[in-house]
MIDO-835607 format. One record per residue (C-alpha): residue in three letters; x, y, z. Coordinates in steps of 0.25 Angstrom, whole numbers. Example, Ala and Ser with C-alpha at 12.3 -4.5 7.8 and 13.67 -1.06 7.14 Angstrom:
! residues 2
PT    r      u      v      w
PT  ALA     49    -18     31
PT  SER     55     -4     29
This chain:
! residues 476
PT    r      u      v      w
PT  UNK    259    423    376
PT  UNK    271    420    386
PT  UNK    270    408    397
PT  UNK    271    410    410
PT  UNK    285    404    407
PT  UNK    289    415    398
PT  UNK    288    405    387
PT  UNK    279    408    375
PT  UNK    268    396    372
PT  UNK    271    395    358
PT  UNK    284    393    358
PT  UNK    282    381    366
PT  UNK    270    374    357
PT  UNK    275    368    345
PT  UNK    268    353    342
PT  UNK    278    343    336
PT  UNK    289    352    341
PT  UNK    302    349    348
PT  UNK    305    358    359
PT  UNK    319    358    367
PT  UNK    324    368    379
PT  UNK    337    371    382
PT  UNK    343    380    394
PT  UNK    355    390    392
PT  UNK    362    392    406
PT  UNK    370    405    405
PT  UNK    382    407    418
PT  UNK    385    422    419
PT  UNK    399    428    421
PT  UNK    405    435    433
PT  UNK    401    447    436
PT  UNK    389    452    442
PT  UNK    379    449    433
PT  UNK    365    451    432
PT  UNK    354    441    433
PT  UNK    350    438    420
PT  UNK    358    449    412
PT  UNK    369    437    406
PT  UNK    357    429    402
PT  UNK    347    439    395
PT  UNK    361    445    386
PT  UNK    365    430    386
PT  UNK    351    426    380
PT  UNK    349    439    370
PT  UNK    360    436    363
PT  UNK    359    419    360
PT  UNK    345    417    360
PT  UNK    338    432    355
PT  UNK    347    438    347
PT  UNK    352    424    339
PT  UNK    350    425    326
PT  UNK    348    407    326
PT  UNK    339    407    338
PT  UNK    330    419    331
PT  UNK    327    411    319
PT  UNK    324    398    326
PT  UNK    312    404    336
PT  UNK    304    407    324
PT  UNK    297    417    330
PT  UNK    297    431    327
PT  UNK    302    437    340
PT  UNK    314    428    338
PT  UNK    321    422    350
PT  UNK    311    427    362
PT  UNK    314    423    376
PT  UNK    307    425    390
PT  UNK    315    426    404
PT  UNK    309    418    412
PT  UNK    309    414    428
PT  UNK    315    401    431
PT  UNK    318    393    444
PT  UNK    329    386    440
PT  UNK    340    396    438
PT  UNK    337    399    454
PT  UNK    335    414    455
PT  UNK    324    423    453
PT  UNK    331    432    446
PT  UNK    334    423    436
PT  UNK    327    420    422
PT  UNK    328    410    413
PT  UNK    327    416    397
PT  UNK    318    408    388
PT  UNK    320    407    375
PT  UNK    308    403    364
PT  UNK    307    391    357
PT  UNK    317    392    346
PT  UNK    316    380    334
PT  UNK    329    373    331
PT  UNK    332    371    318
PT  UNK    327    367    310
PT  UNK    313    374    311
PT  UNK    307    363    305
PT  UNK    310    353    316
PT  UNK    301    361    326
PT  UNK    311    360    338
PT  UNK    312    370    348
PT  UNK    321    375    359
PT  UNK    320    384    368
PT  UNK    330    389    377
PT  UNK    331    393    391
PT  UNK    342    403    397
PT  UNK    346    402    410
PT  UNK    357    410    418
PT  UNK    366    405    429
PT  UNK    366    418    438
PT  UNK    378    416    449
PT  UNK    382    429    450
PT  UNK    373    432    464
PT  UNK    384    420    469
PT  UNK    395    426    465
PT  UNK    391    438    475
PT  UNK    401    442    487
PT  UNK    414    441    478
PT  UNK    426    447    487
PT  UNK    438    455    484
PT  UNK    446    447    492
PT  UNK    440    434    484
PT  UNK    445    440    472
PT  UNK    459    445    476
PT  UNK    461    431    482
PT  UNK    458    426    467
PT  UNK    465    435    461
PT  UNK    477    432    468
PT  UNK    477    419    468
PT  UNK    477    421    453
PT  UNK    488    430    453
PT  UNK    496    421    462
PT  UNK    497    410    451
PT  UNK    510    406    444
PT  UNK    509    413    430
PT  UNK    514    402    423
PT  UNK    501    395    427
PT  UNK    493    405    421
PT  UNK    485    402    405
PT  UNK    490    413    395
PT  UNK    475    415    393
PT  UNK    473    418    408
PT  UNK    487    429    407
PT  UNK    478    442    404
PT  UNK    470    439    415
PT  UNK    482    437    425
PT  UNK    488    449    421
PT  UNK    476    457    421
PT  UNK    473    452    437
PT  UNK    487    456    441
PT  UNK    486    470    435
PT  UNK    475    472    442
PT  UNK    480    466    456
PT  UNK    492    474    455
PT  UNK    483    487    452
PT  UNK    475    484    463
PT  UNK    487    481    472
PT  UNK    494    495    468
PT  UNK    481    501    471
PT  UNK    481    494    485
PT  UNK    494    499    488
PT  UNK    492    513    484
PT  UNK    481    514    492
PT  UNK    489    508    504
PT  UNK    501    521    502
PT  UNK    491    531    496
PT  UNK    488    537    511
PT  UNK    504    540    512
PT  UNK    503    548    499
PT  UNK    496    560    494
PT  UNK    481    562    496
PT  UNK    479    564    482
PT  UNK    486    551    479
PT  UNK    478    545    488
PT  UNK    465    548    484
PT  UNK    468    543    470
PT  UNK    473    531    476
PT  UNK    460    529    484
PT  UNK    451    531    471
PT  UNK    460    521    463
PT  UNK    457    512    474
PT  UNK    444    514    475
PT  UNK    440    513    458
PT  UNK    450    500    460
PT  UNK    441    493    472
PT  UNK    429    498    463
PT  UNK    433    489    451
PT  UNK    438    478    460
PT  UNK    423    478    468
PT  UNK    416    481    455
PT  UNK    423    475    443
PT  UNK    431    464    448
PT  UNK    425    458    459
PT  UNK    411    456    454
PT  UNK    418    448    441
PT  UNK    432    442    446
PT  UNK    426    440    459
PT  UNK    415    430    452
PT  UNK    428    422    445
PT  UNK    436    424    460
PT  UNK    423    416    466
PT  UNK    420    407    455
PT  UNK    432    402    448
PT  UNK    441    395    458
PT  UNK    434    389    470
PT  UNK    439    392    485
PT  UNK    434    393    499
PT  UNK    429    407    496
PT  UNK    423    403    480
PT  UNK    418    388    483
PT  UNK    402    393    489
PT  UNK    401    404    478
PT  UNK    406    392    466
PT  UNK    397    384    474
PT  UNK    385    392    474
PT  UNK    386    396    457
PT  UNK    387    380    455
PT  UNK    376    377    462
PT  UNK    367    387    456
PT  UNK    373    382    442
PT  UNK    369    369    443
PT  UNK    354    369    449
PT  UNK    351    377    436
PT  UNK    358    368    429
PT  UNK    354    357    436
PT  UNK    339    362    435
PT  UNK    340    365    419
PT  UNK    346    349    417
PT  UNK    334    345    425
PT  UNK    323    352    417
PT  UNK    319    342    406
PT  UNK    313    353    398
PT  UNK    326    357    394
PT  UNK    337    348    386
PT  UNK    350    357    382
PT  UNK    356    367    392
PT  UNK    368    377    388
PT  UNK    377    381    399
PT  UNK    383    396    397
PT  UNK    394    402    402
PT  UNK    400    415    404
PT  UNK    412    420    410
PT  UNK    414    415    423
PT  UNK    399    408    421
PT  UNK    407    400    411
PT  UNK    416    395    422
PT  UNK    402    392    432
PT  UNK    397    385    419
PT  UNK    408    375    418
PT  UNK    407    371    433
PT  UNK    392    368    433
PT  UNK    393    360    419
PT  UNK    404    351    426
PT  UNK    396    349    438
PT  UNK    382    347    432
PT  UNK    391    336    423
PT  UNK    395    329    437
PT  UNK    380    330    441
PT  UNK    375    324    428
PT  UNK    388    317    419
PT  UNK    383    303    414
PT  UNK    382    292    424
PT  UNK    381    278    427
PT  UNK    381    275    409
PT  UNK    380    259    406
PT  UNK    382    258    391
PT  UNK    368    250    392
PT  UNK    360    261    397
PT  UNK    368    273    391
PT  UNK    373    267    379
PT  UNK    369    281    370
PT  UNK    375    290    383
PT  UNK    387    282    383
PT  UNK    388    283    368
PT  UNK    387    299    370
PT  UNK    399    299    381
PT  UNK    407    292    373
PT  UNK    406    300    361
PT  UNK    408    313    371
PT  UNK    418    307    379
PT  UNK    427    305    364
PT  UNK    432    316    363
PT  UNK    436    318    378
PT  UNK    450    325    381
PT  UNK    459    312    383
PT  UNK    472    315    396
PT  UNK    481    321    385
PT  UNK    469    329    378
PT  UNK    466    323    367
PT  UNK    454    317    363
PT  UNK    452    306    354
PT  UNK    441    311    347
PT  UNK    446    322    342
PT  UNK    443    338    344
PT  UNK    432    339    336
PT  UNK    424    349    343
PT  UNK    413    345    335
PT  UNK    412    331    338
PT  UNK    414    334    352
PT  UNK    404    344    353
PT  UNK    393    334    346
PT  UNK    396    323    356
PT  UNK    394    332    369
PT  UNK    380    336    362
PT  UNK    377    320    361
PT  UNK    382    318    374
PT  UNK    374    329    379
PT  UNK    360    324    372
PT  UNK    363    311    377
PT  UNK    363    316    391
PT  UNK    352    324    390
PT  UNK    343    313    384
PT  UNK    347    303    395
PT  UNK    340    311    404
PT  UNK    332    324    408
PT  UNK    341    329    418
PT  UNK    355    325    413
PT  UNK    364    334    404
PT  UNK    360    344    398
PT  UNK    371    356    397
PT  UNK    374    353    381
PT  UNK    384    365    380
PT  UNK    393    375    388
PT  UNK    397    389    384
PT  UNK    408    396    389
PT  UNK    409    412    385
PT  UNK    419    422    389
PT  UNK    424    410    399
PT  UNK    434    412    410
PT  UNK    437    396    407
PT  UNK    448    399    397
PT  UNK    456    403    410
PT  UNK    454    390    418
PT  UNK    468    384    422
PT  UNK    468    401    427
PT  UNK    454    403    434
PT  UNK    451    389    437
PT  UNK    464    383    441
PT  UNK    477    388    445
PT  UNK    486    382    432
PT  UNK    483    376    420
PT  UNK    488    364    424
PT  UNK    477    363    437
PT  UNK    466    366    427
PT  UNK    471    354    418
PT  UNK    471    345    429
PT  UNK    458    350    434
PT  UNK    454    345    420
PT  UNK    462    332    422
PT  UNK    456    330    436
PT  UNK    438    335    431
PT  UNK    438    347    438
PT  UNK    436    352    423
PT  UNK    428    349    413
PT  UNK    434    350    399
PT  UNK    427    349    385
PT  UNK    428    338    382
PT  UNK    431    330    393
PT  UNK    442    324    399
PT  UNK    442    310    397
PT  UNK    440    299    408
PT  UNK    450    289    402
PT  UNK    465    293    400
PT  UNK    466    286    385
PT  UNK    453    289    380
PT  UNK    443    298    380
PT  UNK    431    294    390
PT  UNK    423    302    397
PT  UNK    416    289    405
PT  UNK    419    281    415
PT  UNK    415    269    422
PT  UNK    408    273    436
PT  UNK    405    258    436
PT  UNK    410    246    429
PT  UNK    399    250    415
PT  UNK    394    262    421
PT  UNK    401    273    415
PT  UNK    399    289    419
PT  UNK    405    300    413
PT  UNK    416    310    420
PT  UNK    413    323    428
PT  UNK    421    330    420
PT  UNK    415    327    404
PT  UNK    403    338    405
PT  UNK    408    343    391
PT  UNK    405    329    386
PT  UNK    391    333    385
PT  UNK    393    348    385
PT  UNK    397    356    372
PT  UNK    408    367    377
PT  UNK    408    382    369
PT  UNK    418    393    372
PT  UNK    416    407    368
PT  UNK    428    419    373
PT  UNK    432    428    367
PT  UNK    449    430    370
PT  UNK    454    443    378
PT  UNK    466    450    383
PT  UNK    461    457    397
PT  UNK    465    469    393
PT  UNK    458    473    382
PT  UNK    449    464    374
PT  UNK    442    451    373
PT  UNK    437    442    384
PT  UNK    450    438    391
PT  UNK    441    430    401
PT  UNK    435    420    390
PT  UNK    445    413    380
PT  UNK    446    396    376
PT  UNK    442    385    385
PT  UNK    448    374    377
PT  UNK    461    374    381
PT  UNK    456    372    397
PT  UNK    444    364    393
PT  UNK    444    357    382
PT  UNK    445    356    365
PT  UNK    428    354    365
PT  UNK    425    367    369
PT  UNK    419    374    357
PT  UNK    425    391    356
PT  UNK    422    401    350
PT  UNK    431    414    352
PT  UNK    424    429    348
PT  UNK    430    440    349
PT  UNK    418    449    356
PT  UNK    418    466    353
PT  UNK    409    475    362
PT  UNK    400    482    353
PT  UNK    403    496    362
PT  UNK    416    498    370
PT  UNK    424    508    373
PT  UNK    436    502    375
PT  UNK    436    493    363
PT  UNK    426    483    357
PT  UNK    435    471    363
PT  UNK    436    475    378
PT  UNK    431    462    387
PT  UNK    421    456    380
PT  UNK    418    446    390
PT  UNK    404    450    393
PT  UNK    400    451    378
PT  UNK    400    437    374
PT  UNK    383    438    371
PT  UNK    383    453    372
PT  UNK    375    460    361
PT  UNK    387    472    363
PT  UNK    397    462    356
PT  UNK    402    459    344
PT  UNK    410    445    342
PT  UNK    419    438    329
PT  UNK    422    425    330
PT  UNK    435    420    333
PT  UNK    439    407    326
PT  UNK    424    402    323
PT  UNK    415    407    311
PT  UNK    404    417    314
PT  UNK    394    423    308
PT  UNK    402    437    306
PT  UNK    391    445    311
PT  UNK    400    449    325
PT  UNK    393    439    334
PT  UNK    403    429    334
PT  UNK    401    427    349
PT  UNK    387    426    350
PT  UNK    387    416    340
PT  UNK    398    408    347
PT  UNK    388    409    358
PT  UNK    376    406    351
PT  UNK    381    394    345
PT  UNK    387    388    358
PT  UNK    374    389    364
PT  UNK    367    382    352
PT  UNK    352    385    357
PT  UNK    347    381    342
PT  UNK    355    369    344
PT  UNK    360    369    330
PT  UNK    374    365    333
PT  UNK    370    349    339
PT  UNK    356    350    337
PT  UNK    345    347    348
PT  UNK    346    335    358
């Protein structure tokens, strides 16, 4: 028998048992997605389909879950997926967790994206100095001025194409008309997401405005819920890019505040031991770069916040895939010298932090004589960072949006790079596999990490940053 909830009764009836829920928040891409479609491929393959999480339900339906309706995420066409209890390991311990998937839906906002919008972005990309432009971010560059320049031609042939032949015309009127098609079906409802999102201008600032504040009242609303204490923050493409903004303004929201050594003495502890290994003015960092270490101390810190309170922090770890972040100082800033002073100045958020002092590393500071709070910008000092890309040259293969985030953001971000192949293509198992991160028509090897060999290099990348058995740092 199923509850009205969608949640079967014996899953939820265990005497002596230890039961945990935790919420897995997935951000879309660009595009025109479908409400739902990201999160129900997204779900198959992590929760139903893993081999881990199939031994752990004990049942012998495996990994069932329900979708089910649910206020929170603000929209009746949105579900939340519920998983069935599963036990951590070890089986003997009789703790449970179940995990609850929610979907971040901001497509409907996105609505409205112009031709002139996109052009004024694109230009404004072109315009730049090339010497200010990251070697990662080149393909991309050229790739934009081929297509302007093809587009411009075309403009111009169709200006002259009335003084020439009719026939000349004519095919000059359908080239123009397949290349407006491409631009209003193709580019526009994808490029025009990053041209409204990425860089915020009197045209962009009420869309951003509107994904942001949707963002966080689910957020917000999950952190509040006592019945869960662990949420996962996922985010794809452009989502990945959303992602990262709500997780350094929830921080604001909620960073630890008014600390006396007295009343906070075990928080205190947990700062400090986070706020070691913070990135010192000539990035280094005392403690080392012990990924490791670092990692285990953003657990603590994020157990400790979460025990000090119902409502505090909760986000333990962010996952970036196919992530446009790579090219920041690019998308985000005009140079790469604006993006490290953005850096410098906390308008971004690295991993780890940035550290508060100039000779050490310190991620407090004194809000009032002893009252110590700790800096806007030090979200990933409670927050374990994962990357996932997989490297691409634009023309031909790979995900040229996606490549590494620790060059921009910081030595603590944990990657994994795969090399992704389409099960069927007809133009080569390697063309633009930036859709297929969780696909079930993909193949993946690992690139520089071990693997089990079995070609799912990237769903075990993925599976492993979400960590829903909590095997890597165990359950708070």
């Amino acid at each position: 028998m199923v509850s009205a909830e969608g949640i079967d009764p014996e899953e939820t009836e265990f005497p002596g048992g230890v039961r945990h829920r935790q919420a897995v928040v997935v951000v879309h891409g660009m595009g025109e997605q479908w409400p739902m479609s990201t999160l129900r491929s997204f779900v198959d393959c992590v929760w139903i389909r893993d081999p881990a999480v199939v031994e752990a339900a004990g049942h012998p339906n495996g990994a069932r879950t329900w979708i089910s309706p649910d206020k929170r995420t603000g929209s009746h066409e949105l579900r939340r997926i519920v998983s069935s209890y599963v036990f951590h390991p070890p089986k003997e311990a009789n703790v449970r967790i179940r995990t609850d998937f929610y979907e971040l839906y901001w497509a409907d906002l996105m609505q409205g994206n112009t031709r002139s919008r996109l052009f004024a972005w694109i230009s404004e990309l072109l315009w730049r100095d090339r010497s200010t432009i990251p070697a990662n971010a080149l393909p991309i560059y050229r790739a934009t001025m081929v297509a302007a320049v093809i587009y411009g031609l075309v403009a111009l042939l169709v200006a002259v194409s009335a003084l020439l032949s009719p026939l000349f015309a004519i095919v000059v009127a359908a080239a123009a008309a397949l290349l407006s098609w491409a631009v209003d079906r193709v580019f526009l409802p994808y490029l025009g997401d990053v041209a409204s999102y990425a860089r915020a201008t009197p045209q962009t600032v009420a869309q951003r405005a509107a994904v942001r504040e949707r963002g966080l009242e689910l957020l917000t609303k999950l952190s509040d819920d006592p019945e869960y204490d662990r949420i996962v923050l996922v985010g794809h493409s452009l989502g990945s890019i959303i992602a990262y903004d709500l997780l350094q303004l929830l921080w604001d929201e909620r960073r630890p505040r008014e600390m006396t050594v007295a009343k906070d003495g075990a928080l205190m502890k947990a700062v400090r031991e986070a706020g070691r290994f913070a990135t010192l003015a000539d990035g280094s960092s005392p403690a080392g770069r012990d990924v490791a270490e670092f990692r285990a101390a953003q657990w603590n810190l994020y157990r400790t916040l979460r025990l000090r309170g119902m409502s505090s922090w909760k986000i333990s770890d962010f996952v970036t895939v196919g992530s446009p972040l790579t090219h920041a100082e690019f998308l985000l800033a005009n140079e790469p010298k604006e993006l490290r002073q953005g850096i410098v100045e906390r308008l971004f958020s690295t991993s780890p932090p940035l550290s508060d002092a100039a000779t050490k590393a310190e991620i407090r500071y004194n809000s009032d004589r002893r009252v110590w709070a700790v800096h806007h910008a030090a979200c990933f000092a409670a927050t374990r960072w994962t990357n996932i890309y997989d490297l691409g040259n634009l023309l031909w293969s790979g995900d040229p949006i996606s490549g590494s985030l620790r060059e921009n953001f910081g030595w603590g971000i944990r990657e994994f790079q795969v090399a992704i192949r389409r099960r069927k293509s007809w133009f080569g198992p390697r063309l633009f596999t930036h859709t297929f991160y969780w696909s079930p028509d993909a193949e993946a090897d690992a690139v520089g990490f071990a693997s089990g060999g079995n070609g799912e290099a990237h769903l075990e990348a993925l599976r492993g940053a979400l960590d829903l058995l909590r095997a890597e740092a165990g359950r708070p």
